[in-house]
N, C-alpha and C positions, 0 to 999 in steps of 0.2 A: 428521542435523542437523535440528533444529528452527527456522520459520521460522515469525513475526508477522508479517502484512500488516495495514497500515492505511492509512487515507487519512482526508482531508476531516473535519478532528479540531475546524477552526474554535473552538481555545478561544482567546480567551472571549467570541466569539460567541455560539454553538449550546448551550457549557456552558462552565460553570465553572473545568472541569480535567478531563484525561484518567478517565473512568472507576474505578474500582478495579478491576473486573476487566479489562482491557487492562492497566494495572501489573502483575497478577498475570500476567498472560500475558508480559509483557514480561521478568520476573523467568526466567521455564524458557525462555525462546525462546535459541535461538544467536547469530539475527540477529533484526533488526528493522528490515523496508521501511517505509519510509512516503513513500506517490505524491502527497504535496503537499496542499496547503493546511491549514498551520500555523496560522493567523493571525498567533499571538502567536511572539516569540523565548524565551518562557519553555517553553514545551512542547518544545521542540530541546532546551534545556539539560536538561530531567526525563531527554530519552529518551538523552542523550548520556552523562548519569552515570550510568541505571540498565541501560543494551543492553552486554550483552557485543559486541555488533557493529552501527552504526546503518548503514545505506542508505539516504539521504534525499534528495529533489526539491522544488523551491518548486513553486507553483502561481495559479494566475490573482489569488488573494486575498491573496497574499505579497509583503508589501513589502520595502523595498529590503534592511533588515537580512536574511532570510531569502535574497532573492537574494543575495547578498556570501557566504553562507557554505553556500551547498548549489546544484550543480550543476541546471540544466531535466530534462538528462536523467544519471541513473548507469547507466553498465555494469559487473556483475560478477561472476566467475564463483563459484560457491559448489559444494562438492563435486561437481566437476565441471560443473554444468550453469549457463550463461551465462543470468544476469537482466540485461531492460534495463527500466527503472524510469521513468516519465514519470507528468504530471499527467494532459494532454490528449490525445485520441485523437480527437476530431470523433467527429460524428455514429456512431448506432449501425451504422447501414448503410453496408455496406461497409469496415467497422471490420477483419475476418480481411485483405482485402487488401490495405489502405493498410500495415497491420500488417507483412506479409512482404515490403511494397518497404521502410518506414522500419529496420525492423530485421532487415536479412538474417542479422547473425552472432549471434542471442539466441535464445535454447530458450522463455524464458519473459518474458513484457511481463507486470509490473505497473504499475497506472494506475488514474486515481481521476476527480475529478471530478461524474461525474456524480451518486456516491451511490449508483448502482444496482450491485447485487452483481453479476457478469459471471464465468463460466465457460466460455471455449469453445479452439477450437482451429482454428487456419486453416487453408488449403488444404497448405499448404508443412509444417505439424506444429506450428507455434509455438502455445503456452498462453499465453490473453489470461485473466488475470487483475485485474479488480478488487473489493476488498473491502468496498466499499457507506461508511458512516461508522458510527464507533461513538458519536457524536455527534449528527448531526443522519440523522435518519429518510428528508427529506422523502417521499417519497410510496410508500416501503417500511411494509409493518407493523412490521417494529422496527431498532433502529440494528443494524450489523454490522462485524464485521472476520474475514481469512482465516487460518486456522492448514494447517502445511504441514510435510510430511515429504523430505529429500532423502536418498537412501542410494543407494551403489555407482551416482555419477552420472547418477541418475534421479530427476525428482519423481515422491516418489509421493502417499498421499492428501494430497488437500485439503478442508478443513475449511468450510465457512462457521456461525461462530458469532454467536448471536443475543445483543445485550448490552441485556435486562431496565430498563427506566428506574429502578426502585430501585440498581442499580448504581452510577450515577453519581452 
């Protein structure tokens, strides 16, 4: 199973419209997480008619339409391996253990926010993932989102891809 992570997509703050290549990603993916901040209610509907499977969370930026139709937090299990999906995670420090009190029954936290791309893994085994923005940079050298592999109830590689400001 093939898995898009994105986050922090701020259209049409940051840009205009989702990328081209994030649409292209979206089009082979199975699913498609996205850890919050939409802006707009138009970017949900793109990713709702073009995701064979959407997983979505509002976030700190997301007004009230975005809250009414997308959960704070989603839990859900995907070829076996349980994601729990959130915007916010506080501070970087101490990020792996607030992680395995808030979400005891989840294999893998995706989460967004900050913009900064995040790979790690807690004390307890849980995969803290977040996939940076494929939209706004801030104080990355370029925007990003994560591509992800799941087979025989294991993630396996994960991707971080670099999305080129010609892109968008």
């Amino acid at each position: 199973m093939r898995l898009l992570l994105i986050s922090d997509t701020h259209v049409p703050k940051r840009a205009r419209a989702l990328p081209a290549q994030v649409l292209a990603e979206v089009e082979t993916a199975d699913v498609v997480i996205h850890a919050g901040d939409w802006v707009d209610a138009a970017t949900l509907d793109v990713l709702e008619r073009r995701s064979r499977r959407l997983v979505g969370v509002w976030g700190n930026n997301d007004g009230p339409e975005l809250r009414r139709r997308l959960p704070e937090v989603a839990r859900v299990e995907l070829a076996g391996v349980r994601f729990a999906v959130v915007h916010e995670t506080g501070p970087a420090a101490g990020r792996e253990a607030r992680a395995d009190r808030d979400y005891p029954d989840a294999d893998v936290l995706v989460f967004g926010h900050s913009h900064i791309p995040w790979d790690t893994v807690s004390p307890r085994g849980l995969r803290l993932l977040n996939p940076g923005s494929p939209t706004d940079r801030r104080r990355q050298p370029v925007c990003t989102y994560l591509t992800a592999e799941l087979a025989d109830g294991r993630l396996g590689p994960v991707t971080l891809v670099p999305v080129p400001r010609a892109s968008s």
